[in-house]
NUVOVO-823447 format. One record per atom (N, C-alpha, C): residue number from 1; atom name; x, y, z. Coordinates in steps of 0.02 Angstrom, whole numbers, plus 50000, padded with zeros to 5 digits. Example, Ala and Ser with C-alpha at 12.3 -4.5 7.8 and 13.67 -1.06 7.14 Angstrom:
REM residues 2
 resi name  east north    up
    1    N 50660 49716 50390
    1   CA 50615 49775 50390
    1    C 50660 49835 50390
    2    N 50642 49888 50354
    2   CA 50684 49947 50357
    2    C 50645 50002 50394
REM end
This chain:
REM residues 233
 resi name  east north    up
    1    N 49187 50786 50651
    1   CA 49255 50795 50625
    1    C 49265 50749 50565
    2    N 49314 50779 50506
    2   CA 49286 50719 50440
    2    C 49365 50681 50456
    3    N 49360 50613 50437
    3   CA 49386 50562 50420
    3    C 49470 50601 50396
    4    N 49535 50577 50431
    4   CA 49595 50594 50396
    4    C 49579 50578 50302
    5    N 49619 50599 50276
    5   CA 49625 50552 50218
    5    C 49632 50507 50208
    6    N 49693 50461 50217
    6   CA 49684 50386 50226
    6    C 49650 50361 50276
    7    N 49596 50367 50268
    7   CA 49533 50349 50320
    7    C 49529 50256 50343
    8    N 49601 50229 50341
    8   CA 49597 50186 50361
    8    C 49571 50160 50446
    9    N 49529 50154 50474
    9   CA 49519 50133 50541
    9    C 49588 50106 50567
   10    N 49596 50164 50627
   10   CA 49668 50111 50672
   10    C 49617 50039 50711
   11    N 49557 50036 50701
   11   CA 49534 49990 50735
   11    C 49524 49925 50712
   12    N 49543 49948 50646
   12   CA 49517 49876 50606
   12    C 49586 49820 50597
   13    N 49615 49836 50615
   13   CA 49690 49791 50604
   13    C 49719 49793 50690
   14    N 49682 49751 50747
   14   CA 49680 49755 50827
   14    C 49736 49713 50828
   15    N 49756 49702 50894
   15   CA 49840 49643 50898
   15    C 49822 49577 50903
   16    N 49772 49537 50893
   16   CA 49756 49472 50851
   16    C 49783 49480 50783
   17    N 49748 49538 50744
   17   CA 49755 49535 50659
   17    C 49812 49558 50648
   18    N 49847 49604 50699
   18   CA 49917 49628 50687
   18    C 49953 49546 50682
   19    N 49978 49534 50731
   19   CA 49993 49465 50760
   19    C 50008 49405 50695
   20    N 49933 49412 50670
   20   CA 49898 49334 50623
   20    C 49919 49390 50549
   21    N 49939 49449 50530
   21   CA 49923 49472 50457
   21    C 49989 49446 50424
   22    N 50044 49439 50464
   22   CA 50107 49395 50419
   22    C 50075 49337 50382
   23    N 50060 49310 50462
   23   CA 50043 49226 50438
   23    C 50011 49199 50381
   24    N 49951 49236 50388
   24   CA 49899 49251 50324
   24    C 49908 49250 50247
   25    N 49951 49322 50269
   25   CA 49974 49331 50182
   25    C 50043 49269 50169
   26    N 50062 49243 50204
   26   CA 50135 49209 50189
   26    C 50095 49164 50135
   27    N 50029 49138 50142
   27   CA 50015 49122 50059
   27    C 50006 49137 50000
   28    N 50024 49209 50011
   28   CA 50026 49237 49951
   28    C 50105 49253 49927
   29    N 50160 49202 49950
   29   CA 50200 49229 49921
   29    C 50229 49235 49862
   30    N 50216 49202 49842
   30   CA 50229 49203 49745
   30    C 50207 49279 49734
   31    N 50143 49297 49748
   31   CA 50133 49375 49729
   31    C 50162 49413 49764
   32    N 50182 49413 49833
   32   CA 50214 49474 49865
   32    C 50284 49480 49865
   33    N 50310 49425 49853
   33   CA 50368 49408 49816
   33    C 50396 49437 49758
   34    N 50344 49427 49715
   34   CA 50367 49474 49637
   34    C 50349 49549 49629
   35    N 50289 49564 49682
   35   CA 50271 49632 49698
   35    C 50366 49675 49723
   36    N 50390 49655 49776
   36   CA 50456 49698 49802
   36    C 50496 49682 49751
   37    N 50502 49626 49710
   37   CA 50541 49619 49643
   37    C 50541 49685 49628
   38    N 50496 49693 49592
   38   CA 50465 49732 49539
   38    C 50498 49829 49575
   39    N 50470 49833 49638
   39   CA 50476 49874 49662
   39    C 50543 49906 49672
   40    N 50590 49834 49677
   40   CA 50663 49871 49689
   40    C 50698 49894 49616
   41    N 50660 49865 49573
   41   CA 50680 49866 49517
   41    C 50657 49939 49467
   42    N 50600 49957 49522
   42   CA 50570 50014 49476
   42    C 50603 50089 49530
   43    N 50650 50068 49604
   43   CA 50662 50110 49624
   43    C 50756 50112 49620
   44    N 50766 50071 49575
   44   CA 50850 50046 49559
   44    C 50891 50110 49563
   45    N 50875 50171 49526
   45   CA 50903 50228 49504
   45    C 50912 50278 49585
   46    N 50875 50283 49636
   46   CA 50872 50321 49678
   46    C 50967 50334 49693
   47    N 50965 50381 49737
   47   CA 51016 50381 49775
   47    C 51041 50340 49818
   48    N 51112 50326 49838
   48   CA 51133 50283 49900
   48    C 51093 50282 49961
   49    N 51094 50371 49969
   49   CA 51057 50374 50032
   49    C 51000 50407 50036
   50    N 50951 50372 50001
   50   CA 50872 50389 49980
   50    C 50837 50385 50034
   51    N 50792 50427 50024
   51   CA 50738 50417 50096
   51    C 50688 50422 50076
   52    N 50648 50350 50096
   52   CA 50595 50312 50077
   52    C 50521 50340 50114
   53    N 50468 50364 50108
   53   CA 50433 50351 50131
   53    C 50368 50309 50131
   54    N 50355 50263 50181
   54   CA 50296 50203 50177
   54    C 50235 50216 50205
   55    N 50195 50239 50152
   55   CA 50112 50242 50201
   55    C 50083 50177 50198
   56    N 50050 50175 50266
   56   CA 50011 50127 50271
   56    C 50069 50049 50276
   57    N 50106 50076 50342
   57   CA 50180 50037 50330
   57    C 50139 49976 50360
   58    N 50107 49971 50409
   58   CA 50091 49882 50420
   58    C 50155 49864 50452
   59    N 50165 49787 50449
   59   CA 50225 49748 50496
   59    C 50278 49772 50459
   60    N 50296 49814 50390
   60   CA 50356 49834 50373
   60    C 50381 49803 50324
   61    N 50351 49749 50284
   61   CA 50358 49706 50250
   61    C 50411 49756 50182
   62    N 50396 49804 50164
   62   CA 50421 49831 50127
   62    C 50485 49871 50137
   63    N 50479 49885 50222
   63   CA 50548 49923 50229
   63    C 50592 49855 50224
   64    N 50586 49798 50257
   64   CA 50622 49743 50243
   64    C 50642 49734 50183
   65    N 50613 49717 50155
   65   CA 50626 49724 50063
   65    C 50691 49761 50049
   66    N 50663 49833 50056
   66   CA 50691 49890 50020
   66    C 50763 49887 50052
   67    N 50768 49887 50125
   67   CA 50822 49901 50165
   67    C 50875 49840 50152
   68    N 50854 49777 50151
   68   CA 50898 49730 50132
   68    C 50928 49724 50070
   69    N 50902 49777 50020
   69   CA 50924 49782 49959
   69    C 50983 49857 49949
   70    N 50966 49881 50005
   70   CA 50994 49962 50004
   70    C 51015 49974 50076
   71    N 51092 49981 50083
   71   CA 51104 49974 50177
   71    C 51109 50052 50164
   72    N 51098 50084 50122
   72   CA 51133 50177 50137
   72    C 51045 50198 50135
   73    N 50994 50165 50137
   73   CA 50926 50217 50117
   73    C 50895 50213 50208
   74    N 50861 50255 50200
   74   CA 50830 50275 50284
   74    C 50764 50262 50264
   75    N 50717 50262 50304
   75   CA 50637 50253 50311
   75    C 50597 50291 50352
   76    N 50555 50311 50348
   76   CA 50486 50361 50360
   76    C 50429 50284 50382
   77    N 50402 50262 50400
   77   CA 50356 50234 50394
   77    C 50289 50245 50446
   78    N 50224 50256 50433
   78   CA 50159 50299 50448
   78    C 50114 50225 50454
   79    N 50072 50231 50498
   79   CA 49994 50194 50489
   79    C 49975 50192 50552
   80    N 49913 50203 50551
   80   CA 49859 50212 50593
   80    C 49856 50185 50642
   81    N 49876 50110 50647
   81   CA 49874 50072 50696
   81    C 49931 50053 50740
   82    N 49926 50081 50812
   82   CA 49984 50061 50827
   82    C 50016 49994 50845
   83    N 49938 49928 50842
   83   CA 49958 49868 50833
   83    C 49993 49847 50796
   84    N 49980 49874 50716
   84   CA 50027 49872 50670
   84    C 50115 49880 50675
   85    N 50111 49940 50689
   85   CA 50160 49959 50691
   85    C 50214 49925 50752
   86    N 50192 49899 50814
   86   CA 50203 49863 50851
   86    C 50233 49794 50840
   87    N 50212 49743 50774
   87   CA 50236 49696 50744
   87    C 50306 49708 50713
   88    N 50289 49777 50677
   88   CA 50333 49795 50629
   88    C 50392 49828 50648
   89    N 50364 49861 50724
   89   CA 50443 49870 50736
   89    C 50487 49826 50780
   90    N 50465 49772 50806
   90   CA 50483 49706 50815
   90    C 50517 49668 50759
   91    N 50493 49656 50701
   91   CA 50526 49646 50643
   91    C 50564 49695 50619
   92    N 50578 49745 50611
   92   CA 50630 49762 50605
   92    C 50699 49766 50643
   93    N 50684 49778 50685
   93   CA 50737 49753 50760
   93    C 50776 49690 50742
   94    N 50726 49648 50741
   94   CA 50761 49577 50727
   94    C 50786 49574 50647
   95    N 50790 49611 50585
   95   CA 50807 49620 50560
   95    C 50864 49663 50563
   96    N 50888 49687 50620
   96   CA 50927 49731 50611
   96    C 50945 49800 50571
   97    N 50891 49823 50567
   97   CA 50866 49891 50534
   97    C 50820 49948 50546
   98    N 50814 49941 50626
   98   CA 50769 49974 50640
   98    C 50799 50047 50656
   99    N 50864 50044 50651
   99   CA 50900 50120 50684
   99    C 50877 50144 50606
  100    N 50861 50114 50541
  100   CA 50866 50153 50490
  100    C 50805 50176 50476
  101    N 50754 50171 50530
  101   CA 50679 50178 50507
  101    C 50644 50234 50581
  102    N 50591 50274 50562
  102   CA 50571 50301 50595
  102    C 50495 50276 50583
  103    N 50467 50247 50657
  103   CA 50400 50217 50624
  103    C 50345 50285 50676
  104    N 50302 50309 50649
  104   CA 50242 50334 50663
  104    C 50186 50322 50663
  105    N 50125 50345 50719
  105   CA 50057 50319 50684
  105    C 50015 50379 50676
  106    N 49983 50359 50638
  106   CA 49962 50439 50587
  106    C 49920 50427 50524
  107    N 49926 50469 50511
  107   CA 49905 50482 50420
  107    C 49964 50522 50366
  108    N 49959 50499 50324
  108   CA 49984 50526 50266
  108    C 50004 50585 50273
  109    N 49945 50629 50302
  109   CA 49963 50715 50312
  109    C 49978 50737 50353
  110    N 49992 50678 50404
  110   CA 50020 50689 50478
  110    C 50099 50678 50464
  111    N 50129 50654 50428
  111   CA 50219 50670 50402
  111    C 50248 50742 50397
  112    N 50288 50754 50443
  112   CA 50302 50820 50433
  112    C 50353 50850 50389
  113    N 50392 50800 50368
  113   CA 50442 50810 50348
  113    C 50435 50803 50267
  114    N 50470 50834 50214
  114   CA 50456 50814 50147
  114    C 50524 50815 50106
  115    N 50524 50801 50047
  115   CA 50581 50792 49991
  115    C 50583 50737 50018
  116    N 50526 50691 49998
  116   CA 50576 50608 50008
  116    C 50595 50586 49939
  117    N 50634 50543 49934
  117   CA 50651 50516 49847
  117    C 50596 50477 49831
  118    N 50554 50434 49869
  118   CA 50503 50397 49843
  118    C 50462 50394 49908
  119    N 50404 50354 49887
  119   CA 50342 50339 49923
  119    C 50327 50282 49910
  120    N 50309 50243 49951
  120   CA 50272 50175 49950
  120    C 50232 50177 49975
  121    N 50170 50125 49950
  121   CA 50093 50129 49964
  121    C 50071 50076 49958
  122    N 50074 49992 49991
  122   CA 50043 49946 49958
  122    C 49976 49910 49999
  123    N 49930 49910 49952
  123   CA 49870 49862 49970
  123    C 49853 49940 50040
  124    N 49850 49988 50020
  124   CA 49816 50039 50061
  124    C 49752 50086 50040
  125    N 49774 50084 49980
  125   CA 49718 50140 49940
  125    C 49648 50128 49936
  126    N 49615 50046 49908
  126   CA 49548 50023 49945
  126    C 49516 50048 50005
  127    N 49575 50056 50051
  127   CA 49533 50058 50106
  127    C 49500 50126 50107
  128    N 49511 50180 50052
  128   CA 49505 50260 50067
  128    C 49426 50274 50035
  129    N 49377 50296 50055
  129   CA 49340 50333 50017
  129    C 49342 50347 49932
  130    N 49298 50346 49919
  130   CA 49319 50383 49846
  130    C 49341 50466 49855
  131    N 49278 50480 49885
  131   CA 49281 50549 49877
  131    C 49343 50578 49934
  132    N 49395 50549 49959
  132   CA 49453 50556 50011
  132    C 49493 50530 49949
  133    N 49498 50514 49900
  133   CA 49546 50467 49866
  133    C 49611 50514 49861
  134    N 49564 50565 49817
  134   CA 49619 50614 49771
  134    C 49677 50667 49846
  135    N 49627 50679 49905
  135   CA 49664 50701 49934
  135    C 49728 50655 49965
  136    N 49722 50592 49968
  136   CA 49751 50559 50020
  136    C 49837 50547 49942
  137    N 49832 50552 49878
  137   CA 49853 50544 49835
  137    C 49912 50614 49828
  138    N 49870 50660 49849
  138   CA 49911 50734 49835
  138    C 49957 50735 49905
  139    N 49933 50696 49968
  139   CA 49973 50720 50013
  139    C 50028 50692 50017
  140    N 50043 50635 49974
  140   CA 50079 50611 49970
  140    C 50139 50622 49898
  141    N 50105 50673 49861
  141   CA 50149 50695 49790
  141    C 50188 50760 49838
  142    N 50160 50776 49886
  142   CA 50179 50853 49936
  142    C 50223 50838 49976
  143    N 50246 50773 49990
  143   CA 50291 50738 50046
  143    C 50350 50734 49981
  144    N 50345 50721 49933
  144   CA 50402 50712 49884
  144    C 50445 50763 49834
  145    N 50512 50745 49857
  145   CA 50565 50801 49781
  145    C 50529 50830 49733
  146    N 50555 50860 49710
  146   CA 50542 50883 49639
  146    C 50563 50816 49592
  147    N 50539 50774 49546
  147   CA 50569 50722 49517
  147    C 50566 50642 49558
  148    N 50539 50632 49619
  148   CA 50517 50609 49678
  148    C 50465 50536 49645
  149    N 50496 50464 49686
  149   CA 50442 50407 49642
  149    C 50398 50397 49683
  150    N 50312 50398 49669
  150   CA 50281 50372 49688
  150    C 50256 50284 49680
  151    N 50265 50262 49711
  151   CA 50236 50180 49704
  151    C 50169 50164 49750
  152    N 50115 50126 49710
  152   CA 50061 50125 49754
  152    C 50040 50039 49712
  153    N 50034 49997 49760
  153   CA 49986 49938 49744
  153    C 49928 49947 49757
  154    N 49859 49920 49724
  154   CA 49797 49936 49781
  154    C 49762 49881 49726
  155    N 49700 49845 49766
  155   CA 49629 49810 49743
  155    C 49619 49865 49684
  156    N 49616 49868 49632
  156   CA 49563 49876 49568
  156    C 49535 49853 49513
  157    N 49473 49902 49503
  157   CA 49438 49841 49448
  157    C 49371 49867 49433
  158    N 49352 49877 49390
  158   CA 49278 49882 49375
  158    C 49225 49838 49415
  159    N 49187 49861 49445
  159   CA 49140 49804 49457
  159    C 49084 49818 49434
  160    N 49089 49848 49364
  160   CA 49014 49848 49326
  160    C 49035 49806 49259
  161    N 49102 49785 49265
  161   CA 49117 49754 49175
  161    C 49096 49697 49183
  162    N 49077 49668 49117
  162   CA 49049 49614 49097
  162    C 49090 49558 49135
  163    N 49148 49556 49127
  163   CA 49189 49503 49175
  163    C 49208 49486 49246
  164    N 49163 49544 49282
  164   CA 49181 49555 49345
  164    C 49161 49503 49389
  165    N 49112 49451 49370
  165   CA 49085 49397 49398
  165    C 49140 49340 49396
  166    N 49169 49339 49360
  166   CA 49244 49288 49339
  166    C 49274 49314 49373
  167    N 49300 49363 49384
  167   CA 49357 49398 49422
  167    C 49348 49384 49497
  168    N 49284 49405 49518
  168   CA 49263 49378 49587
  168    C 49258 49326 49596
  169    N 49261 49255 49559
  169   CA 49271 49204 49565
  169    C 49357 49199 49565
  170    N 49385 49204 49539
  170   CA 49466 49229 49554
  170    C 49490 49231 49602
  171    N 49467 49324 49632
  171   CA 49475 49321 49706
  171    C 49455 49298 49748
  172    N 49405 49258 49737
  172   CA 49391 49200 49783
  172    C 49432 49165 49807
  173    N 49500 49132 49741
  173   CA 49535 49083 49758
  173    C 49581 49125 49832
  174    N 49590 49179 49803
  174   CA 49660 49223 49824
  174    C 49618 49223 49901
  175    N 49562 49245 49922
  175   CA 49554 49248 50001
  175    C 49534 49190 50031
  176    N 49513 49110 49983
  176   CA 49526 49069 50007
  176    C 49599 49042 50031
  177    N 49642 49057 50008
  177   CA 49706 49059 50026
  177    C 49723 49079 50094
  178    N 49702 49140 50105
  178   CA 49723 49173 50155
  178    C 49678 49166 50217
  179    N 49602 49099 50211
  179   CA 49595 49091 50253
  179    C 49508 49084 50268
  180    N 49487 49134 50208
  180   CA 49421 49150 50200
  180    C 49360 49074 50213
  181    N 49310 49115 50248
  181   CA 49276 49052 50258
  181    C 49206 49048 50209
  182    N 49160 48993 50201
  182   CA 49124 48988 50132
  182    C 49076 49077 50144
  183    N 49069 49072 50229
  183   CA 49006 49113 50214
  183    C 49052 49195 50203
  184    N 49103 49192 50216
  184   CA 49138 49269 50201
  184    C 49144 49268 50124
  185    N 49159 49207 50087
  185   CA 49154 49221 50020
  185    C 49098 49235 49993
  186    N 49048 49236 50027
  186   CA 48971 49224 50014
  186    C 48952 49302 50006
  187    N 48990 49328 50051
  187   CA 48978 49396 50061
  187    C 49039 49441 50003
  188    N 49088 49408 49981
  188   CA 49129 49457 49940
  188    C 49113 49505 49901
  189    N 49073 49494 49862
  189   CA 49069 49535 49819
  189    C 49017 49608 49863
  190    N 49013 49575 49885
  190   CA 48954 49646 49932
  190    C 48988 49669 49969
  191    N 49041 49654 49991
  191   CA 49099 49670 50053
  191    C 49129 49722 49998
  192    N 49176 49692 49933
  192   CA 49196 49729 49908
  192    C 49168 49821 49855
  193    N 49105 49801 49856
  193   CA 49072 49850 49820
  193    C 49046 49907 49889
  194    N 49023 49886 49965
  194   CA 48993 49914 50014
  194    C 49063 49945 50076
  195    N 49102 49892 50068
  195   CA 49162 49896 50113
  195    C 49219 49958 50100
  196    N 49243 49934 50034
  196   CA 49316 49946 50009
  196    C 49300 50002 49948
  197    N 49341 50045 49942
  197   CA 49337 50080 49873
  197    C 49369 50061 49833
  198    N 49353 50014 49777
  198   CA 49389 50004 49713
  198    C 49378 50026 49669
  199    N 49435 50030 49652
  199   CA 49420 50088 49579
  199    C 49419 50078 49518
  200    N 49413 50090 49475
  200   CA 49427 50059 49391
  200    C 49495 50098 49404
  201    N 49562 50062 49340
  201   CA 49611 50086 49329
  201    C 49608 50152 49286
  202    N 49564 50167 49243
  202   CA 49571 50241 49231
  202    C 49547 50277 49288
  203    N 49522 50273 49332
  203   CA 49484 50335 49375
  203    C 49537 50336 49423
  204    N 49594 50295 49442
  204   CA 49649 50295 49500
  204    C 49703 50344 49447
  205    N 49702 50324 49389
  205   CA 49764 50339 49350
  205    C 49748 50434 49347
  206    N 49689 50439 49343
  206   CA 49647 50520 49319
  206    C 49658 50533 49381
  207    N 49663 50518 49446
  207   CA 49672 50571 49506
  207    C 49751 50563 49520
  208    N 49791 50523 49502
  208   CA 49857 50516 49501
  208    C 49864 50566 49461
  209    N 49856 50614 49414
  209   CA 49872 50643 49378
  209    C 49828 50716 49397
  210    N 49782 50710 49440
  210   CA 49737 50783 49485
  210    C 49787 50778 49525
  211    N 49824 50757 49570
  211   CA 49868 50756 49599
  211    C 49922 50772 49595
  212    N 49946 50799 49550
  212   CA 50001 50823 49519
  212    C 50066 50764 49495
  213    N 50040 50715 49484
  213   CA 50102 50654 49471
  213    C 50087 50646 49388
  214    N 50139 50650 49344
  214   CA 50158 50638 49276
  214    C 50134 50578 49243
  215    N 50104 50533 49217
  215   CA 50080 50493 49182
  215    C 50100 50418 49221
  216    N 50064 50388 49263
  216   CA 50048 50328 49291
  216    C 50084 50282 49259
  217    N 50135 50244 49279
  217   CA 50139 50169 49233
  217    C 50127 50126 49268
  218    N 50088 50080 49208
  218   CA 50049 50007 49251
  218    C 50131 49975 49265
  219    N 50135 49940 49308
  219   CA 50216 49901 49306
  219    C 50192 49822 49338
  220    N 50118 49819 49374
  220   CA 50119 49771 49403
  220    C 50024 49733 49393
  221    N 50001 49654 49404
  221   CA 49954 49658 49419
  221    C 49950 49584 49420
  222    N 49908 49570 49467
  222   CA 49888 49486 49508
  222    C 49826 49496 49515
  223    N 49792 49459 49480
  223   CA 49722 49461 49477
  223    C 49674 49538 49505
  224    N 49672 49564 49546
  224   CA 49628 49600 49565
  224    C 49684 49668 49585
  225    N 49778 49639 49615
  225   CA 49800 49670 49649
  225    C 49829 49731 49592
  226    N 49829 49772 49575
  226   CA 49869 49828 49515
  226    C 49926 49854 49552
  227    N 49966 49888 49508
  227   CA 50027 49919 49530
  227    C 50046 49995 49508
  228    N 50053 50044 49506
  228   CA 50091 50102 49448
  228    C 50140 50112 49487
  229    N 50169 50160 49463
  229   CA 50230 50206 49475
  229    C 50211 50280 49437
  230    N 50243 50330 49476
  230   CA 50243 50389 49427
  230    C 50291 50459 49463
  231    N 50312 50497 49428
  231   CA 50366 50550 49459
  231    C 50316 50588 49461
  232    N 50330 50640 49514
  232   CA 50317 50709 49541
  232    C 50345 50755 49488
  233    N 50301 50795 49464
  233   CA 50320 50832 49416
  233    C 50373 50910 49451
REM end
């Protein structure tokens, strides 16, 4: 049987890593911080009562965001794991926003419902295949309006350019942060080339656009992490 599209493993994020993935990233907040900046700012125009959908929702970090910025928008939120999702709908509860969210575990193409005003996608797309990329990209332009925002953060980067050895020294700092030990850094760059699909930014931007979404804008980027936006044509 082949791989959903977002071929993320529900296995790889178990209720230890569910549990520990706040904690983790809370050192990255300067970046995840200016990441939902950015985000509310690039989804300012929606409607009162917009309906969001989040792949690859995780503890919810983003419906939090979005919802504390917008009490009239509703939420969709999807991912694989129901550990995940288990944190996240705990945090939302205690946020007081969980009547505005419907959380699922699934895939992308497992949403039944469509015309959402936007899509969110962050730090999910790595985890997909290349050759799953473009589908997991369209199922999500098919969930959205006519005129409909896509938002996607994800790991990219050449790892054949001349600078890519600097850069991996970079992200070094960024997963020493979050915890990384000498011999996992030891392994990064092989983790990231064997593990994860990263992409160069033209080859994400060229299936954003096989996909039927209108011209990509870069809006965001932290060392390794990129950002676009783009409407549904």
């Amino acid at each position: 049987m082949p791989q959903p599209v977002n071929a993320t493993s529900p296995n790889l994020f178990n209720r230890d890593i569910a549990e520990a993935y706040d904690r983790r990233n809370s050192a990255l907040a300067p970046i995840s911080d200016s990441l939902h900046f950015l985000i509310r700012l690039v989804l300012a125009d929606l409607p009162l009562n917009a309906r969001v959908l989040c792949v690859g929702v995780g503890t919810g970090a983003e419906i939090l965001s979005l919802a504390k910025a917008n009490p009239g928008w509703s939420f969709v939120g999807i991912d694989p794991s129901e550990e995940m999702l288990a944190v996240g709908r705990s945090r939302l509860e205690h946020a007081g926003v969980l009547h505005r969210c419907e959380l699922l575990q699934g895939y992308a193409e497992d949403v039944t419902q469509d015309s959402f005003d936007a899509a969110v996608s962050l730090l999910v797309a790595h985890f997909i295949k290349r050759e799953d990329r473009h589908r997991f990209y369209s199922a999500i332009h098919d969930r959205l309006r006519s005129g409909g925002r896509f938002i996607s953060a994800e790991i990219s980067g050449d790892l054949d350019a001349p600078t890519f050895p600097e850069i991996l020294e970079d992200w070094k700092q960024i997963q020493s942060l979050m915890g990384a030990t000498p011999e996992t850094l030891a392994k990064l760059g092989d983790m990231m080339r064997d593990v994860l699909s990263i992409l160069p930014p033209t080859e994400t931007e060229a299936m954003w656009k096989a996909g039927g979404f209108q011209k990509p804008v870069p809006f965001f980027q932290a060392f390794m992490i990129r950002g676009w936006y783009a409407d549904k044509d």
